[in-house]
Chimera marker file (.cmm) of the C-alpha trace (Angstrom):
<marker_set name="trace">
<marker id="1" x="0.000" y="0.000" z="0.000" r="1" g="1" b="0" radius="0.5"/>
<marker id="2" x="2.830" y="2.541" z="0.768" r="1" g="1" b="0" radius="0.5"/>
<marker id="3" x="4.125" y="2.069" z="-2.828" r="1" g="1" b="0" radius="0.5"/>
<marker id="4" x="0.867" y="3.422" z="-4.190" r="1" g="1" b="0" radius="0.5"/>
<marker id="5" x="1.785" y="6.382" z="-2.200" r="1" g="1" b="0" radius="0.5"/>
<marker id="6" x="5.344" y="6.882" z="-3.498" r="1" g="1" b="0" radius="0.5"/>
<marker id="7" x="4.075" y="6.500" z="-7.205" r="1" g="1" b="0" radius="0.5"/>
<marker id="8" x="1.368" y="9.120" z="-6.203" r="1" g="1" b="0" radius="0.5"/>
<marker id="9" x="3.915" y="11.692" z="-4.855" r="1" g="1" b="0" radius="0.5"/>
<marker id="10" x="6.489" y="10.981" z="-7.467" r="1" g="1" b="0" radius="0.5"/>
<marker id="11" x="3.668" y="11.398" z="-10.501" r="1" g="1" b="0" radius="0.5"/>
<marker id="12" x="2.554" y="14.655" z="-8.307" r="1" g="1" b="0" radius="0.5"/>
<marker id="13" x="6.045" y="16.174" z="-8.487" r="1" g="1" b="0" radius="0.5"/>
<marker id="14" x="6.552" y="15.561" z="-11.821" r="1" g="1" b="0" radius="0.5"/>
<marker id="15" x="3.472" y="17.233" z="-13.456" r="1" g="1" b="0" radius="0.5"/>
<marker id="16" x="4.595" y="19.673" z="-10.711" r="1" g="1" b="0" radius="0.5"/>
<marker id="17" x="7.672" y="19.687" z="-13.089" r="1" g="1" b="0" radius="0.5"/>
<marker id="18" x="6.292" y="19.894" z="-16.100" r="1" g="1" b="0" radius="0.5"/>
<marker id="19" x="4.130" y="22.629" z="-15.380" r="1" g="1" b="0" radius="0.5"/>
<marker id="20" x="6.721" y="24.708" z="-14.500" r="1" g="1" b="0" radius="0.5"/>
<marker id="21" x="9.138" y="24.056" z="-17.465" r="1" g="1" b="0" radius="0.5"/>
<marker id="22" x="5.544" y="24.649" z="-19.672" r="1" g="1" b="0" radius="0.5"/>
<marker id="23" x="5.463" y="28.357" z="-17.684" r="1" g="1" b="0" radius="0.5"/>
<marker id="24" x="9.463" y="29.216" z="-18.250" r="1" g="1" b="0" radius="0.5"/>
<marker id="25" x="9.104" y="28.169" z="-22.090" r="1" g="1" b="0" radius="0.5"/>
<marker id="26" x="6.040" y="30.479" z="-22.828" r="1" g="1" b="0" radius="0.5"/>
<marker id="27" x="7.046" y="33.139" z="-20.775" r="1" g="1" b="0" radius="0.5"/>
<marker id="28" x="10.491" y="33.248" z="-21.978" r="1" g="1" b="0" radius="0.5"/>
<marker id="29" x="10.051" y="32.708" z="-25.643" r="1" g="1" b="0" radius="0.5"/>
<marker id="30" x="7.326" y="35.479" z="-25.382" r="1" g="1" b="0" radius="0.5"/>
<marker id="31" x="9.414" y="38.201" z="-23.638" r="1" g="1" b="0" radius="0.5"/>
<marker id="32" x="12.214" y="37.457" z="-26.002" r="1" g="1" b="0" radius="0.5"/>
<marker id="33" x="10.196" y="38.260" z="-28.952" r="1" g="1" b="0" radius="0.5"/>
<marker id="34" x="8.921" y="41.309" z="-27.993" r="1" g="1" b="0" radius="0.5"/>
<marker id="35" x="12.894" y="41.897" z="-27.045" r="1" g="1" b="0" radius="0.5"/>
<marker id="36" x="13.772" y="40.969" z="-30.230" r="1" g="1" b="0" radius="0.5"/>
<marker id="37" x="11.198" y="42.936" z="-32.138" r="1" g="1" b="0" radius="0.5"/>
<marker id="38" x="12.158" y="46.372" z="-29.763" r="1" g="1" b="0" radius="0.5"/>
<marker id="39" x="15.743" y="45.697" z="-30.799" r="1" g="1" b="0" radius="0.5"/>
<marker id="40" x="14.725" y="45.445" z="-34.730" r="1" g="1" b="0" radius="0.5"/>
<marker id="41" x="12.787" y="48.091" z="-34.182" r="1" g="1" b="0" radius="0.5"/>
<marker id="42" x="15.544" y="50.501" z="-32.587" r="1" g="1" b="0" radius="0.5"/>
<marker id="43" x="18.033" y="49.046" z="-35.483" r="1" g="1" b="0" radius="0.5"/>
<marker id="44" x="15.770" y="50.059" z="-38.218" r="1" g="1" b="0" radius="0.5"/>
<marker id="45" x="15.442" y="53.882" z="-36.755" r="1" g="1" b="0" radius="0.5"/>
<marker id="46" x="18.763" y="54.454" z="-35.730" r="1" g="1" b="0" radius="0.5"/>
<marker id="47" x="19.119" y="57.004" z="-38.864" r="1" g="1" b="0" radius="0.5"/>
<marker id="48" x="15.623" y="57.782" z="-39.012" r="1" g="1" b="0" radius="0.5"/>
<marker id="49" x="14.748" y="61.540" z="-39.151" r="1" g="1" b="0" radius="0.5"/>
<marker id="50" x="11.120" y="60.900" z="-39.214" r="1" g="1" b="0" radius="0.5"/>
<marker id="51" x="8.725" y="58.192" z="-37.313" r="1" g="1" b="0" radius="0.5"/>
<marker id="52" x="5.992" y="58.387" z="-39.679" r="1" g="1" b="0" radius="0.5"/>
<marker id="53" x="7.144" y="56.097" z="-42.017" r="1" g="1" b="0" radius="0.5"/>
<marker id="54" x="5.386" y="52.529" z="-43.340" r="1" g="1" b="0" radius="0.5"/>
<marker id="55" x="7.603" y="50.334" z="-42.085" r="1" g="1" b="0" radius="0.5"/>
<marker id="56" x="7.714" y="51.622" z="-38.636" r="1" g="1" b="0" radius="0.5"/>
<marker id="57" x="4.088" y="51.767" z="-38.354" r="1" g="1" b="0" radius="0.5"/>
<marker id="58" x="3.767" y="48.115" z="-39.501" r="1" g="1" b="0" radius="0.5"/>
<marker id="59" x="6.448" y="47.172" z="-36.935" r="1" g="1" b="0" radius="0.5"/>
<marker id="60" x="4.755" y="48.223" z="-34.251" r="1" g="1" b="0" radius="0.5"/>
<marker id="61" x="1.237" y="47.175" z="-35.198" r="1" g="1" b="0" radius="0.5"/>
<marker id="62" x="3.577" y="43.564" z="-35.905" r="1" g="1" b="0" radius="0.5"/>
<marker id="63" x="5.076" y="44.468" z="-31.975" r="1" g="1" b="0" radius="0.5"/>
<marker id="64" x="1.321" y="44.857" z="-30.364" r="1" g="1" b="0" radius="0.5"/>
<marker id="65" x="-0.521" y="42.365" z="-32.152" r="1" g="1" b="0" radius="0.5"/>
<marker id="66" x="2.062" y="40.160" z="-30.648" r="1" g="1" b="0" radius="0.5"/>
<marker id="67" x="2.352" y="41.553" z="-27.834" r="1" g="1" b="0" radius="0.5"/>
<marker id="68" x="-1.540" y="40.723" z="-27.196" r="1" g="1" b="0" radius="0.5"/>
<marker id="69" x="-1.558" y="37.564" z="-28.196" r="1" g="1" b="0" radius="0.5"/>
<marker id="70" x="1.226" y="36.536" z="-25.973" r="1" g="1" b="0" radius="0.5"/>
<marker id="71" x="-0.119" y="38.488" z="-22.745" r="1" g="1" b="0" radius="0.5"/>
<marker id="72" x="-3.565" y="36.521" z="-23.416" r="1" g="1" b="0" radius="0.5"/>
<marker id="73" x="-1.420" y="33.677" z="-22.632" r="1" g="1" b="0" radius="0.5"/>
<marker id="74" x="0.814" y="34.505" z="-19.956" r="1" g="1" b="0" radius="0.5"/>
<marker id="75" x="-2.519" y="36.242" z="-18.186" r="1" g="1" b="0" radius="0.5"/>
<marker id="76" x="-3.049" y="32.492" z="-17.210" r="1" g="1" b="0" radius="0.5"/>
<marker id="77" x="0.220" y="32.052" z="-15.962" r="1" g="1" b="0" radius="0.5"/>
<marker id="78" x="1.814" y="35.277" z="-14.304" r="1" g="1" b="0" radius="0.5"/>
<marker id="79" x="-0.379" y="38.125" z="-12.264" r="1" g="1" b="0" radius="0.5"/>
<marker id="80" x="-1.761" y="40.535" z="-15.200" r="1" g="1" b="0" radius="0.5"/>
<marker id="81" x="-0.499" y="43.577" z="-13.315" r="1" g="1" b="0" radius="0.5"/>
<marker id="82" x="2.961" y="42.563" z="-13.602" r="1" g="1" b="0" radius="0.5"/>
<marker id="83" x="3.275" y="42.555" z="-17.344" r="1" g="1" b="0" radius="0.5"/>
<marker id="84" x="1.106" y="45.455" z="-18.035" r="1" g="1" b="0" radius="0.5"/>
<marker id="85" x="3.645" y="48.077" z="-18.078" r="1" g="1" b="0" radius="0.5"/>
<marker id="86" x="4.325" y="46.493" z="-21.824" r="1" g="1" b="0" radius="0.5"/>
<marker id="87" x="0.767" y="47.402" z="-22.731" r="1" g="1" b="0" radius="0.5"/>
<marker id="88" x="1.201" y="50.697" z="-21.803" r="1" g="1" b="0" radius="0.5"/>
<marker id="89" x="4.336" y="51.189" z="-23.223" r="1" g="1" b="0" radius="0.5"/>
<marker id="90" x="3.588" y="49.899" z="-26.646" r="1" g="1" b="0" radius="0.5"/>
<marker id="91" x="0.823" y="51.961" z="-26.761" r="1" g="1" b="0" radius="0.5"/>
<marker id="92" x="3.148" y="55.262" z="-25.630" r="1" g="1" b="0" radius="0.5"/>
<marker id="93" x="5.002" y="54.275" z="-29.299" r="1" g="1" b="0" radius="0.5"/>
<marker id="94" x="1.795" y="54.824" z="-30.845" r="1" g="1" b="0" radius="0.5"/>
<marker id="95" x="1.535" y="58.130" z="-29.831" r="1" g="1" b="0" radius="0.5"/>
<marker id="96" x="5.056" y="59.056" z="-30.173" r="1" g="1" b="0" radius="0.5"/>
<marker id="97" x="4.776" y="57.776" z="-33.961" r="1" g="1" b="0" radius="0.5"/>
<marker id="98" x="1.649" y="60.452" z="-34.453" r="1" g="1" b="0" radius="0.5"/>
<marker id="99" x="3.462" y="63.224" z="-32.501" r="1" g="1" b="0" radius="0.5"/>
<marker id="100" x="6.800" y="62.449" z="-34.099" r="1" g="1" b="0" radius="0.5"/>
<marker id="101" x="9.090" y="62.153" z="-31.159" r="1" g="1" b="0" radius="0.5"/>
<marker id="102" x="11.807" y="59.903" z="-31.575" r="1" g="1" b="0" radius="0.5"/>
<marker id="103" x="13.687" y="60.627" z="-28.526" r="1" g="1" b="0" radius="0.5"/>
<marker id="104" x="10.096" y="59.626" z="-26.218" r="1" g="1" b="0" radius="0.5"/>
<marker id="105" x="9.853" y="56.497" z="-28.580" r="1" g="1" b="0" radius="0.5"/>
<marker id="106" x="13.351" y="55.602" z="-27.872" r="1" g="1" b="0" radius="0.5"/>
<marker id="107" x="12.779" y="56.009" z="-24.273" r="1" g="1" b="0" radius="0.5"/>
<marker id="108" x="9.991" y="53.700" z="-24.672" r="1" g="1" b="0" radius="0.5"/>
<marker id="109" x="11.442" y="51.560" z="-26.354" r="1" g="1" b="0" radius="0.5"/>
<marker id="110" x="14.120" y="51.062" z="-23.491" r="1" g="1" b="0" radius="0.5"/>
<marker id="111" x="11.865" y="51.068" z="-21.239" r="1" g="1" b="0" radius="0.5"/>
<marker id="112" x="10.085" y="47.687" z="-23.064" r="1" g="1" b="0" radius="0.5"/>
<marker id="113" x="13.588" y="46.116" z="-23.566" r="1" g="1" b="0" radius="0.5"/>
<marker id="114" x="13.991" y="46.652" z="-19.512" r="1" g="1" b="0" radius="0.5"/>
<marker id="115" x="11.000" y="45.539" z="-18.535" r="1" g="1" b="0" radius="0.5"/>
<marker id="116" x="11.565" y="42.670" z="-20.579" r="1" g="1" b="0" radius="0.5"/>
<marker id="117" x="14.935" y="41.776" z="-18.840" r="1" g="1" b="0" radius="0.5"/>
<marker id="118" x="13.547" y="42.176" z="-16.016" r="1" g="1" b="0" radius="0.5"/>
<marker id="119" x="10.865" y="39.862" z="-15.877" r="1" g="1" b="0" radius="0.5"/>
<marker id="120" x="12.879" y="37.119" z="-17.834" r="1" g="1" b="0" radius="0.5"/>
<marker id="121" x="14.794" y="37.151" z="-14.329" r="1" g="1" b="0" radius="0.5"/>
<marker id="122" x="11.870" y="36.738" z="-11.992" r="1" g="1" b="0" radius="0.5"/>
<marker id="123" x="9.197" y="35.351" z="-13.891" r="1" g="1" b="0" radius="0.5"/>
<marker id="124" x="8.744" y="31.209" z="-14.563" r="1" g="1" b="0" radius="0.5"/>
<marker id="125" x="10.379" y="28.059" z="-13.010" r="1" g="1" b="0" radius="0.5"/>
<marker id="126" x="12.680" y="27.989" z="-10.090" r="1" g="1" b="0" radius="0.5"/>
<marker id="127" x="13.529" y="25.798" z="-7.485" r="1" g="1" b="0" radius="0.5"/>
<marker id="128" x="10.848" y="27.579" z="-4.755" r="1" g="1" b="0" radius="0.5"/>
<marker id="129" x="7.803" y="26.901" z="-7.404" r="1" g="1" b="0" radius="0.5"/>
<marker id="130" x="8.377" y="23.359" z="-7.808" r="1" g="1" b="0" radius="0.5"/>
<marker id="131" x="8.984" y="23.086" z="-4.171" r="1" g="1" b="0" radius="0.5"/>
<link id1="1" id2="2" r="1" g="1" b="0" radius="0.2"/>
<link id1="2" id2="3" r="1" g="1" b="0" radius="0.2"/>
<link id1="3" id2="4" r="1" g="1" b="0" radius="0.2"/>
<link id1="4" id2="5" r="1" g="1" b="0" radius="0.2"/>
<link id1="5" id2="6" r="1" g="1" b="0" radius="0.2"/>
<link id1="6" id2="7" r="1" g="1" b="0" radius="0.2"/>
<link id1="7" id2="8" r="1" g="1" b="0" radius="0.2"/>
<link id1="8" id2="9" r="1" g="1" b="0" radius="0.2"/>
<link id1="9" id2="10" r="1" g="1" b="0" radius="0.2"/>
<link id1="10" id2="11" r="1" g="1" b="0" radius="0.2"/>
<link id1="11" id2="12" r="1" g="1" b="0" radius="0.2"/>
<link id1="12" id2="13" r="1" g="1" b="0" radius="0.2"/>
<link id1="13" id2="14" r="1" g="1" b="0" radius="0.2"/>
<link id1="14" id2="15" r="1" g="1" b="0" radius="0.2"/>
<link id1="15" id2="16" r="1" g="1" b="0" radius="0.2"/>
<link id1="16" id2="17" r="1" g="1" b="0" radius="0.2"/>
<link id1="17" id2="18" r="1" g="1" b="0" radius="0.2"/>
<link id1="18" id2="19" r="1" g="1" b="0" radius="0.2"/>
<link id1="19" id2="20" r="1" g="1" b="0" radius="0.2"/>
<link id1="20" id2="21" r="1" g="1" b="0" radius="0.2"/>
<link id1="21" id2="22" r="1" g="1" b="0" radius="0.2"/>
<link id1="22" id2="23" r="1" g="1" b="0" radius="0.2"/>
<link id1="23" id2="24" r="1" g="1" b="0" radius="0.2"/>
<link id1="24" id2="25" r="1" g="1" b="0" radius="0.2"/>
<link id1="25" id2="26" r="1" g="1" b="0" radius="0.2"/>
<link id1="26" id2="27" r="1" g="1" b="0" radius="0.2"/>
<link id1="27" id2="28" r="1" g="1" b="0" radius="0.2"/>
<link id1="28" id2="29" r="1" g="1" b="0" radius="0.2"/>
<link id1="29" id2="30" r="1" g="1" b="0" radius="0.2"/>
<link id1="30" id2="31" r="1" g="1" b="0" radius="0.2"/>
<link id1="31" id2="32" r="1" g="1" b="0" radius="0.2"/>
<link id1="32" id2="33" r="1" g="1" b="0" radius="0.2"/>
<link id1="33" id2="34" r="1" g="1" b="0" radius="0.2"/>
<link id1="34" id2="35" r="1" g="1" b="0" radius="0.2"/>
<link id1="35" id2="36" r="1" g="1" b="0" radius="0.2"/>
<link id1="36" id2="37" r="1" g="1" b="0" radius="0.2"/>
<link id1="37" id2="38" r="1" g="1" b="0" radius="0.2"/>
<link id1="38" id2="39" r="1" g="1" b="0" radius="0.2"/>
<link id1="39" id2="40" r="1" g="1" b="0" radius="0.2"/>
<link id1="40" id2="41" r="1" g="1" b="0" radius="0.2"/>
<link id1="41" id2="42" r="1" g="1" b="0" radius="0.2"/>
<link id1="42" id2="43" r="1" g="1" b="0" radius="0.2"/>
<link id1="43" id2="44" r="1" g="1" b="0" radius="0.2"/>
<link id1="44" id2="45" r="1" g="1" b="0" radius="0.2"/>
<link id1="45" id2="46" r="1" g="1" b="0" radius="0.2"/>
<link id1="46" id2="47" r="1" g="1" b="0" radius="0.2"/>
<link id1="47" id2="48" r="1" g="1" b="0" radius="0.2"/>
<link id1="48" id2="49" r="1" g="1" b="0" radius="0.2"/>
<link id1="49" id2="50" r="1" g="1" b="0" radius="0.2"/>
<link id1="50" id2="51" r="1" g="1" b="0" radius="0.2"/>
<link id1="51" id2="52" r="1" g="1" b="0" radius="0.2"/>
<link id1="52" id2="53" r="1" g="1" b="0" radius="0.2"/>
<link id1="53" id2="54" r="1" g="1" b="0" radius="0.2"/>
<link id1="54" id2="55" r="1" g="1" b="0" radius="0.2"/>
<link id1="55" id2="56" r="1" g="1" b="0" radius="0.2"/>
<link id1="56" id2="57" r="1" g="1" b="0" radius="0.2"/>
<link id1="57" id2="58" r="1" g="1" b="0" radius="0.2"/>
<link id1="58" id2="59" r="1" g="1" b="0" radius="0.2"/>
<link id1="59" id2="60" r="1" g="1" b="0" radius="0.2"/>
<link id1="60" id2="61" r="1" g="1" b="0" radius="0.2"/>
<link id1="61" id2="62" r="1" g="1" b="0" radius="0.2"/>
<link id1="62" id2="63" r="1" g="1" b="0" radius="0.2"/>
<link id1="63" id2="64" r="1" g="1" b="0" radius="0.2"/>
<link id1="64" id2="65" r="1" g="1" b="0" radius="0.2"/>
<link id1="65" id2="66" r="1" g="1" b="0" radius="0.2"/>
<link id1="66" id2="67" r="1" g="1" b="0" radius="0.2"/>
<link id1="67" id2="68" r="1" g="1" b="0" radius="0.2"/>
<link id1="68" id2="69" r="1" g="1" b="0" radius="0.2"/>
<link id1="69" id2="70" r="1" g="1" b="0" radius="0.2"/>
<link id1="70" id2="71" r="1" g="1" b="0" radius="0.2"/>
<link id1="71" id2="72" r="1" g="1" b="0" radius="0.2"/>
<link id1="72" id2="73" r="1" g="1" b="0" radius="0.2"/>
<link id1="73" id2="74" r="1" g="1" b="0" radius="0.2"/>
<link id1="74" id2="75" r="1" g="1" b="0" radius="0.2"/>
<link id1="75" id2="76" r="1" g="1" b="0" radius="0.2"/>
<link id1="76" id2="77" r="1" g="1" b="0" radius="0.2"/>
<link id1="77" id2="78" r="1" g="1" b="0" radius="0.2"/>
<link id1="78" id2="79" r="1" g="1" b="0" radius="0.2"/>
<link id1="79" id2="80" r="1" g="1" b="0" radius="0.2"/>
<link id1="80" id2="81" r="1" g="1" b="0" radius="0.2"/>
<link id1="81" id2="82" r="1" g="1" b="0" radius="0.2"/>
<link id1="82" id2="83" r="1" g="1" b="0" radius="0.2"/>
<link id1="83" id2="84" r="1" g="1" b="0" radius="0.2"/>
<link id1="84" id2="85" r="1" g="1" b="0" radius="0.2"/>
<link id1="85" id2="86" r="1" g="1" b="0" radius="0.2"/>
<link id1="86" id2="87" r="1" g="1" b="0" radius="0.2"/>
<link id1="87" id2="88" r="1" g="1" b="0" radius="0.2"/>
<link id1="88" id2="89" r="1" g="1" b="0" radius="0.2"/>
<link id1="89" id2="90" r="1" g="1" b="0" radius="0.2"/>
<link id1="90" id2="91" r="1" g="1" b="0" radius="0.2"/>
<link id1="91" id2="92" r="1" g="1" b="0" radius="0.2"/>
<link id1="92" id2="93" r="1" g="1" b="0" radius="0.2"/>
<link id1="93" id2="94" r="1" g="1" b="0" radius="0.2"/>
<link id1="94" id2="95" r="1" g="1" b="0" radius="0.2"/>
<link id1="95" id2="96" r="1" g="1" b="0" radius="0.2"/>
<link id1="96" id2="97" r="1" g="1" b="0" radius="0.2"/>
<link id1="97" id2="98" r="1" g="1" b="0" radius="0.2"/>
<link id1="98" id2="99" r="1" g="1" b="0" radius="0.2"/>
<link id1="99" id2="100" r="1" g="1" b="0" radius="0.2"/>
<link id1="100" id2="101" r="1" g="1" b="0" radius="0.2"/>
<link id1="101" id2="102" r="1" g="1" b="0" radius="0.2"/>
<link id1="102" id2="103" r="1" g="1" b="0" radius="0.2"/>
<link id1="103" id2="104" r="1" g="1" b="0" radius="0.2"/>
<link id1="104" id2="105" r="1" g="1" b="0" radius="0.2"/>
<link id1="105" id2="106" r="1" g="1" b="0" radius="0.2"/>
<link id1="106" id2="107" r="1" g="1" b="0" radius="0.2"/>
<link id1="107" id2="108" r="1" g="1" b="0" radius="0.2"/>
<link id1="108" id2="109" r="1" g="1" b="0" radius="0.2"/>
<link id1="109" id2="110" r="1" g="1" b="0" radius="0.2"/>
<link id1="110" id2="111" r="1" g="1" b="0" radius="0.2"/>
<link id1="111" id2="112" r="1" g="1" b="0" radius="0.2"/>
<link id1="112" id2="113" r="1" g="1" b="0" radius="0.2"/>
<link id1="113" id2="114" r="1" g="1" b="0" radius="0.2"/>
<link id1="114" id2="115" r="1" g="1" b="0" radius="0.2"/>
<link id1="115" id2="116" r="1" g="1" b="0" radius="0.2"/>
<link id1="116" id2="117" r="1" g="1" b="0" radius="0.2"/>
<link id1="117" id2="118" r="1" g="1" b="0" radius="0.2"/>
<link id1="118" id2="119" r="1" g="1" b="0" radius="0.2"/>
<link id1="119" id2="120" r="1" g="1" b="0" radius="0.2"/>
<link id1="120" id2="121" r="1" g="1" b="0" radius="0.2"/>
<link id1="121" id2="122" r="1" g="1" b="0" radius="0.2"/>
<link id1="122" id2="123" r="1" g="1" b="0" radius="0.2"/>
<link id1="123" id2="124" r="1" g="1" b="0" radius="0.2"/>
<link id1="124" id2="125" r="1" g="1" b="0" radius="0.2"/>
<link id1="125" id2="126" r="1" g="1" b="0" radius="0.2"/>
<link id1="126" id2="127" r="1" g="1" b="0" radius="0.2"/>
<link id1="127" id2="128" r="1" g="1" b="0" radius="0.2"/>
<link id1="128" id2="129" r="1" g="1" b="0" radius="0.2"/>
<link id1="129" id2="130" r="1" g="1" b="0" radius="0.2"/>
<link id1="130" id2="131" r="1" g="1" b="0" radius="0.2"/>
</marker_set>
């Protein structure tokens, strides 16, 4: 009878696991793409006079629809408040593209790629959630 309870507990620790690795891989790979597309984003205006151009329009739009999709997700797995600075931030480019202001859109964009780095620190599996 005790050996039912041993498979039990092991089978209970690793789902336990598995959940965990299942959080770390979406939460990772979806912070790193919105990292990724804030870095092609920043290459592509480095000698940019203007904002209002095509390309960076569609980049963004390509950065929020993303951006959405992925926070849908993670809204499941990590508290909402804690990765809705993004939202707000993505939608502060928006603005900056209609007023023009690269400097406040680069800020922004910083401000994405550190909240970004930041969360890819705290957020998904460790030793304490499986535990």
């Amino acid at each position: 009878m005790k050996v039912f309870h041993y498979i039990n507990f092991f089978l209970i620790f690793v789902l336990l696991v598995a959940i965990c690795v299942v959080e770390e891989v979406l939460v990772s790979s979806s912070l790193s793409n919105v990292q990724n597309s804030c870095y092609q984003i920043e290459n592509y205006i480095t000698d940019k006079d203007s904002l209002k151009e095509t390309d960076i329009v569609l980049m963004v739009d390509n950065l929020e629809f993303d951006w959405t999709e992925d926070e849908s997700k993670l809204c499941y797995l990590v508290n909402h408040i804690s990765i809705k600075e993004i939202s707000y931030e993505i939608s502060h480019l928006k603005s900056y593209i209609a007023s023009d202001d690269i400097d406040a859109f680069k800020m922004s964009l910083d401000s994405i790629k550190m909240y970004c780095h930041s969360y890819l620190h705290f957020m998904g599996a460790n030793v304490h959630n499986i535990l």
